[in-house]
N, C-alpha and C positions, 0 to 999 in steps of 0.2 A: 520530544527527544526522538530519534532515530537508533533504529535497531540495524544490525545485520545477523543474517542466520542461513547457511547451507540451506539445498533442500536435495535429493534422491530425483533424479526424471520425474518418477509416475506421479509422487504427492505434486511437485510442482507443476507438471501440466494438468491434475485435477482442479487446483486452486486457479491457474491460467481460464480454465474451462466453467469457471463457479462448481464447481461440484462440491471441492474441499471446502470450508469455510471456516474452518476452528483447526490450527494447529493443536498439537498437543507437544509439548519442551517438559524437560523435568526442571521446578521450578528453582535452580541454581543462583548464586550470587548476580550471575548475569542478566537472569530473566526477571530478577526482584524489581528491577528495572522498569520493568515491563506497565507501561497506564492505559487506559482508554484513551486514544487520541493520539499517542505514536504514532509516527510511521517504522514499519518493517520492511525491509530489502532483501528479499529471498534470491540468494544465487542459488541459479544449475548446478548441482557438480560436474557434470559434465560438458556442458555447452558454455557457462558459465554465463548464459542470459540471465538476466534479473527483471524480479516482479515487484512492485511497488504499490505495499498495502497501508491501508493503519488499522490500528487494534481500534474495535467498537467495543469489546468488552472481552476482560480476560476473568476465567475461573479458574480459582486455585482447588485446591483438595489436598489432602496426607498421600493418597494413590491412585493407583491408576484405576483400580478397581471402584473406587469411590465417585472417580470422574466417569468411569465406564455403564455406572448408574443413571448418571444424572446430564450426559451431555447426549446428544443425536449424534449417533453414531456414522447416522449417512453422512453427515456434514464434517465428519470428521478424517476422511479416507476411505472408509469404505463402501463399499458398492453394495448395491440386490443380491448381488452373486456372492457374497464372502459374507457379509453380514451375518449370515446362523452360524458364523465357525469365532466372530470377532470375539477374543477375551483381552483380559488385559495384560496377560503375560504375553501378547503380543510384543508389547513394548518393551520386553527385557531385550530383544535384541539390538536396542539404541540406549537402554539405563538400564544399570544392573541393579539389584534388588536393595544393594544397601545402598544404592546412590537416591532411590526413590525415598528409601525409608528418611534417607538424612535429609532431603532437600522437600520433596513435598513432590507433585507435579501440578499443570495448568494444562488448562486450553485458550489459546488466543485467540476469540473470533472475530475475524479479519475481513476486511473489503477490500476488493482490489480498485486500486485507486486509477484513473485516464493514464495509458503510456505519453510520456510528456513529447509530443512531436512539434516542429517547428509551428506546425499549423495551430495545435493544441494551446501550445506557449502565446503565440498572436491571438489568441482567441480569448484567451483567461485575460491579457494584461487589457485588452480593448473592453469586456467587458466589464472589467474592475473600473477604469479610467471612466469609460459612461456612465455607470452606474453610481458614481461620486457624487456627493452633496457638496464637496465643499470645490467645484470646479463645474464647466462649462462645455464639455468635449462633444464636440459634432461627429456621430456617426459619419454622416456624409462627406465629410471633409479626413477619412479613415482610408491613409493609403499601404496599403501591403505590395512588398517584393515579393518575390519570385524565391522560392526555397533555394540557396546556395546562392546568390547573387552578392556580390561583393558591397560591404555600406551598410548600412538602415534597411530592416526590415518592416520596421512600421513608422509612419508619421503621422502626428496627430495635430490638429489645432484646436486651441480651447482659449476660454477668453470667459470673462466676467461682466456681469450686466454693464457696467463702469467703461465696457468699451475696450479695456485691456486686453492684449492677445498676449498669448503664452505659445510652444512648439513643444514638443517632446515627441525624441527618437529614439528608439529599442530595438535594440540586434539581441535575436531569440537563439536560445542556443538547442540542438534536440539533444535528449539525453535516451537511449536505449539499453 
């Protein structure tokens, strides 16, 4: 399943950067949602770039103080430099007390997953196709276009012991 969720500049270029690596959400109808193996699409609020992760593993807790125990705090937003001041009524400024109480809160810890780039895209779909058991695809016979070129971005030839040839063409799309 696929998530969407805002993020603030700074959390989202520390996640861009690995530094973040555990969201923290108050655990709402929304985030109930929430499994190991999702992916996450975090927009900018301001720039409205998006980062594209999946959950490795989400911890729930009653609060935030309970999470504030039990999770690494560096990996959560905070730096060397703030970490002696981090508490968890930090968070009241994004969940108010009785929303934590009634909902619970989590931390998501997340990967950032390849920006999917035209080259990216050509690369996953050839490597999947050769890596196949139940087909014959000749690297060497593995042609690539030119980024923006009008047509087919990739052509492949494949064929089975039996002498049969097969073709298959992919126009990759990038997504940013």
């Amino acid at each position: 399943m696929a998530h969407k969720m805002n993020l603030n500049p700074e959390p989202f270029e520390m996640i861009r950067s690995g530094q973040k690596t555990i969201e923290l959400r108050l655990n709402d109808e929304k985030r109930k949602q929430i499994k190991v193996g999702d992916i996450i699409e975090f927009t900018q609020t301001e720039t409205r770039e998006k980062l594209i992760t999946k959950a490795i593993a989400v911890h729930r807790f009653d609060s935030f103080a309970e999470l504030y125990q039990e999770l690494p705090l560096l990996k959560c937003g905070y730096t060397e430099s703030d970490i002696a001041s981090a508490k968890p009524e930090d968070m009241d400024l994004y969940y108010t007390p009785e929303q934590q109480e009634k909902y619970g809160v989590l931390g998501i810890e997340i990967k950032l997953l390849d920006r999917l780039t035209h080259s990216k895209i050509s690369e996953l779909i050839i490597e999947y196709l050769i890596n196949k058991t139940d087909g014959n695809w000749h690297r060497e016979k593995v042609e690539e276009k030119k980024t923006h070129e009008p047509g087919v971005d990739i052509k492949m030839v494949g064929g089975r012991t039996n002498g049969e040839r097969f073709f298959i063409e992919c126009k990759a799309k990038s997504y940013k």
